[in-house]
C-alpha positions in Angstrom: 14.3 205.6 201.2 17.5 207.8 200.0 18.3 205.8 197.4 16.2 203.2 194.9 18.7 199.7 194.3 17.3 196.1 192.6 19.3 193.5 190.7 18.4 191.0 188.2 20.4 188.0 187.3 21.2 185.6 190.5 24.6 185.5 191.1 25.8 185.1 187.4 27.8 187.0 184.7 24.4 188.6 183.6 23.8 189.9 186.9 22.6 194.0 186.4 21.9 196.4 189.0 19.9 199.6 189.0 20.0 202.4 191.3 18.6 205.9 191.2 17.8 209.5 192.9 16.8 212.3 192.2 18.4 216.0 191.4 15.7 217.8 192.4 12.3 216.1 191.0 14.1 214.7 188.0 15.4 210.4 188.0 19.1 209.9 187.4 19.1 206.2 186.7 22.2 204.2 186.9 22.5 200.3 185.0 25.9 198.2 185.7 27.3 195.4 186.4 30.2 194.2 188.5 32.2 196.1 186.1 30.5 198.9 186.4 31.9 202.3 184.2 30.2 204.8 181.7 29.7 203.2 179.1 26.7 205.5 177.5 24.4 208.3 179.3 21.3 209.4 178.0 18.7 211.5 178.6 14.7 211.5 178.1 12.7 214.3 177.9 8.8 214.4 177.7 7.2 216.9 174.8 4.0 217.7 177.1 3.0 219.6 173.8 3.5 216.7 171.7 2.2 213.5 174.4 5.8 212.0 173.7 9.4 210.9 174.8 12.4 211.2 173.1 16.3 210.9 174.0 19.9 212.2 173.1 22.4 210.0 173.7 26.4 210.1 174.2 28.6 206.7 173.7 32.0 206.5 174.7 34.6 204.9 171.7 33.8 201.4 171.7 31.0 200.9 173.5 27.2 199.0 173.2 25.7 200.6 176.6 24.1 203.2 174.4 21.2 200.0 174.0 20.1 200.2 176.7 20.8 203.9 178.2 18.8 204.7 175.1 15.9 202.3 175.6 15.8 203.0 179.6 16.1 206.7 179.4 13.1 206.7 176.5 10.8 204.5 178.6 10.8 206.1 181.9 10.6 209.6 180.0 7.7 208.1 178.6 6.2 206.8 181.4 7.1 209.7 184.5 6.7 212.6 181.8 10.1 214.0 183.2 13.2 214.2 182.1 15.4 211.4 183.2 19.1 210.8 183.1 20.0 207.3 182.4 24.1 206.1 182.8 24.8 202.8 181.4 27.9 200.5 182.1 27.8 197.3 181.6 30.4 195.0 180.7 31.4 191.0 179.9 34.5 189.9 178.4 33.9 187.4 176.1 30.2 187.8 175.9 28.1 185.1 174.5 24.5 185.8 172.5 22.5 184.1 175.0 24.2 186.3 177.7 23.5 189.4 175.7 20.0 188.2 175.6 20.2 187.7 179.1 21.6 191.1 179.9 19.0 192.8 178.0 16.0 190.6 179.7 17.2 191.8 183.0 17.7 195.6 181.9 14.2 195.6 180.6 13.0 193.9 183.8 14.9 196.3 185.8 13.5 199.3 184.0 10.0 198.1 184.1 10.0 197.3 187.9 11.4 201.0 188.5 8.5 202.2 186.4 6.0 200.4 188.1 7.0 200.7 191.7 10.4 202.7 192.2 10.1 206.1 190.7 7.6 207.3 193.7 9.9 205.8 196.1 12.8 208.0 195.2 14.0 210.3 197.3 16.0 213.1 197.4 20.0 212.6 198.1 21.3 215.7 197.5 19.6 218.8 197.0 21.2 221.4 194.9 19.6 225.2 195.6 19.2 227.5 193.2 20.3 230.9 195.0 18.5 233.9 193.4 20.8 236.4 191.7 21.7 239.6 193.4 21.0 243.2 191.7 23.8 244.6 193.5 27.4 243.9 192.6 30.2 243.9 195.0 27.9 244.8 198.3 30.4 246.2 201.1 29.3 243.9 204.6 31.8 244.6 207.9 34.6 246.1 205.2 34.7 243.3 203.0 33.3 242.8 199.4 31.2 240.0 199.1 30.7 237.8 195.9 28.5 239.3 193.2 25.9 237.7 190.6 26.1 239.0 187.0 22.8 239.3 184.7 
């Protein structure tokens, strides 16, 4: 499986989607709706020193996705003992309480079902290598100087 997709909501306004992959062995989790944006990312990291998660989080101006990017990116942190990258957008005009409540019944369901069943199921989309750094600066190959690594 390339990539890791379930939605919670039926076919309603509270309808919330999450999707995932990997950057190497790390989760990058996305939560949206149909109007999906960045609203909040977060990310989780796991103290193996300490046996516990915590999270940093960045809100855009205006926004309330930091909930659950924050919650999300803490729990699977928690749970995987990896960092995580959570990206939250998701947005109702108009919103009522029981639709909030809603929203954040189906996030949590979401998250928990990825915990329990998706994480070992994602795969790797794109992989990006680390090339080692070359000693030598400005190496001459057939005439032409090739691109150098400094440090």
């Amino acid at each position: 499986m390339d990539k890791y997709e379930i939605t919670r909501g039926g076919e309603g306004r509270t309808k919330v989607t999450l999707s995932a992959h990997q950057m190497g062995s790390d989760p990058i989790v996305y939560l949206y709706n149909e109007n999906a944006h960045i609203g909040a990312v977060a990310l989780g990291e796991y103290d193996h020193k300490e046996k516990r998660a915590s999270t940093s989080v960045i809100t855009r101006l205006g926004h309330k996705d930091d909930v659950v990017a924050q919650k999300a990116a803490h729990l699977i942190s928690k749970s995987t003992k990896k960092p995580v990258c959570v990206i939250a957008g998701i947005h109702l005009d108009n919103i009522s309480e029981m639709e909030i409540s809603k929203v954040l019944e189906n996030t949590s369901s979401l998250v928990d079902e990825f915990i329990t069943k998706g994480v070992q199921n994602v795969k790797l989309i794109h992989s990006y290598p680390i090339k080692p750094k070359s000693k030598t600066k400005g190496v001459k190959n057939n005439g032409t100087t090739t691109g150098a690594s400094v440090g």
